[in-house]
Residue, then its C-alpha position, 0 to 999 in steps of 0.5 A: x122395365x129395367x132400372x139400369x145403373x141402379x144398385x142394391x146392396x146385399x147382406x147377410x148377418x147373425x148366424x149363417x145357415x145352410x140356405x145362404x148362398x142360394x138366397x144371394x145366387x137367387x137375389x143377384x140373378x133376379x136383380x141383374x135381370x131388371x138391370x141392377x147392379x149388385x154389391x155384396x156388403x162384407x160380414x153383415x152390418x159390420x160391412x154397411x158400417x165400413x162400406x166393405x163390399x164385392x161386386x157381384x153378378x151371376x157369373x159370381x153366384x153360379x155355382x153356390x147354390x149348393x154350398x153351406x154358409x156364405x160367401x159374403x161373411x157375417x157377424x153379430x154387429x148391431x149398429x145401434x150399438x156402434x158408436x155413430x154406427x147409424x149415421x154411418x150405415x146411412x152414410x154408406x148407402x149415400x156413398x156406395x150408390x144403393x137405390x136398395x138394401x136386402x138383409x139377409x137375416x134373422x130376428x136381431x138383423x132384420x130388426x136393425x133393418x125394420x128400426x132403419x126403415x121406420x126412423x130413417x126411411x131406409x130402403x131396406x128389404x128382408x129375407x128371413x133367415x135362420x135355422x131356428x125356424x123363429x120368425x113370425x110372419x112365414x111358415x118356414x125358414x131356410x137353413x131349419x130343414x137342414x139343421x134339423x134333418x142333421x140333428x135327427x141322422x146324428x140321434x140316430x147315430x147315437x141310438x145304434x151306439x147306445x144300443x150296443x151299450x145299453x145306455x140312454x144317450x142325450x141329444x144337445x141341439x141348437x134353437x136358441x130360445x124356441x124348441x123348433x129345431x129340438x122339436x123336429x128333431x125328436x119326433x123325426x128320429x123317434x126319440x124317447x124324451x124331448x126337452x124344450x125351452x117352451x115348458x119346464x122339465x119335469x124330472x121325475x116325469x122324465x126319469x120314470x119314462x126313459x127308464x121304462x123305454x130302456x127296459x123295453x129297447x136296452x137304449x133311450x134317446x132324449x132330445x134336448x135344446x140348447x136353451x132348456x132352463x136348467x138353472x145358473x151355468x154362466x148365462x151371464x154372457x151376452x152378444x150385442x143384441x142383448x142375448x144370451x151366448x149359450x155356448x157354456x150352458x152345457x144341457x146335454x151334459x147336465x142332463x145325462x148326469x140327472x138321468x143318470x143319478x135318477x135312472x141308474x142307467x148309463x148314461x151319455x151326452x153329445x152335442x151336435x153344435x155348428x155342425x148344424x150350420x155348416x155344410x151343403x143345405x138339402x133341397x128343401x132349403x135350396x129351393x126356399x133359399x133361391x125363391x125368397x132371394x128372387x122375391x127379394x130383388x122383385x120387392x126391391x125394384x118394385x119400392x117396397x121397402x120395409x117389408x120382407x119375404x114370408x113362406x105362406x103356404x106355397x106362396x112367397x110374399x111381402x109382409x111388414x118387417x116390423x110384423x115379422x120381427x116383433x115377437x118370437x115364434x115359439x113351439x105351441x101347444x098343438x105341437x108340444x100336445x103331438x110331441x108328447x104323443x110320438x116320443x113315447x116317453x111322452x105318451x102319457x101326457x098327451x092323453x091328458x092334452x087330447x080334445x074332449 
């Protein structure tokens, strides 16, 4: 049964990712077909804040299923620290006509909307979205294959040059507080050394190794995340979701100047930064994409409100929002004990992390 004359609003915040506009093209056709109307909400939260927004219908969406970013804009806008930024996303949702909301988002936008749907009943729908493969609650995020498969082409890019010059080159990816990205990146180009926020670097540990894998290959590749603790380099920089902004962190950098001193081999950085979000998502994030924003529209006409879509398995489900949001998916042992394993430079961890 269609709800003609219905509405759902659509956004998109935080930080884009390949993946995006498949999930809009998906949420808007599968709403048109059970008779909604869908309004696209400009640049996240800011566009529920001022009631900015486009009408969209699938002759809009058509084409984007292979294009980066999205066409709806977004931002970092949190209205919970707006002045009456609450009252005016719900002001919007009177004003506009929306039976529905689908957030578009990762852990700081969809816990806007969990935090809606609690205090204010709003009826609010989530699709994860983030190429830092941080959400709890689903197995996959769209934009991380992407973002990842980028980061690991460009490592081996780098190997070929350090290579020719002898050197061991260091990779700087993004992630922000979890190693996922870093993580993939590492093991699928084969990498000598990974650094990642979940442990400590152990920098004798790590010098030792690169220098014997530059001994056998003439070149050593580390893998980094943004995030990795290197001590005080202007992380007093915040968003208004209270996170650090990691632009000024420097990792590569620093480590390449570590490794240096304490291999005595050349050594290089280069970061790979928002090169990752930008660009046509692969066909692994174009299909999640478009099935998480189908499922969207369907929770949406069918009131289930407060929930969001999770990759389970095969499977694309609801789950609670306020499940999905409340912790930080990390990389775990099991991960980092195959990590080791695979990055040589590792090898002799792992066997100390080897069931008994």
């Amino acid at each position: 049964m269609t709800k003609k004359g219905r509405r759902v609003g659509i956004l998109t915040g935080g930080g884009d990712c390949p993946g995006l506009n498949p999930a809009i093209r998906g949420a808007v056709i599968q709403a048109a077909a059970l008779g909604y109307e869908c309004l696209g909400l400009q640049e996240g939260w800011k566009g529920m804040l001022t009631g900015e927004h486009q009408v969209l219908a699938p002759a809009d969406v058509a084409e984007i299923v292979g294009k980066g970013g999205t066409i709806l804009g977004t931002s970092r806008t949190n209205p919970y620290k707006k002045e009456n930024g609450v009252p005016a996303v719900l002001e919007t949702f009177k004003r506009l006509g929306l039976d529905a909301l689908i957030a578009m988002g990762g852990e700081d936008t969809l816990g806007v909307a969990s935090k809606l749907h609690k205090e204010h009943k709003c009826a609010v729908v989530g699709v994860p979205k983030t190429m830092d493969n941080d959400l709890s609650a689903t197995d996959f995020t769209f934009g991380f294959d992407t973002a990842a498969t980028l980061a690991m082409e460009a490592a081996e890019r780098l190997v070929d040059t350090g290579r020719s010059h002898r050197r061991i080159m260091v990779l700087e990816v993004m992630g922000r507080h979890a190693g996922w990205v870093a993580l993939y990146t590492a093991m699928g180009a084969g990498a000598d050394y990974v650094c990642l926020p979940e442990r400590r670097v152990d920098v004798e540990d790590m010098a030792r190794r690169l220098k014997e894998a530059h001994a056998r290959k003439k070149v050593a590749l580390v893998v980094a995340s943004e995030a990795l603790e290197m001590g005080e380099t202007g992380m007093e920089e915040v968003d208004e979701f209270g996170h650090m902004i990691l632009k000024k962190r420097g990792v590569a950098e620093k480590l390449a100047e570590i490794i240096e001193k304490k291999t005595g081999v050349e050594t290089r950085s280069a970061v790979i930064g928002h090169m990752q979000r930008g660009g046509p998502p692969t066909m692994f994030d174009r299909i999640l994409g478009t099935r998480v924003g189908v499922k969207a529209a369907q929770l949406a006409a069918e009131g289930k409100f407060g929930q969001m879509v999770a990759l389970r398995g095969n499977e694309v489900v609801g789950v609670p929002l306020d499940k999905a949001t409340g912790t930080l998916k990390t990389v775990t042992p099991e991960w980092l004990a195959l990590a080791d394993l695979v990055c040589t430079g590792c090898a002799a961890k792992a066997k100390a992390l080897a069931p008994r």
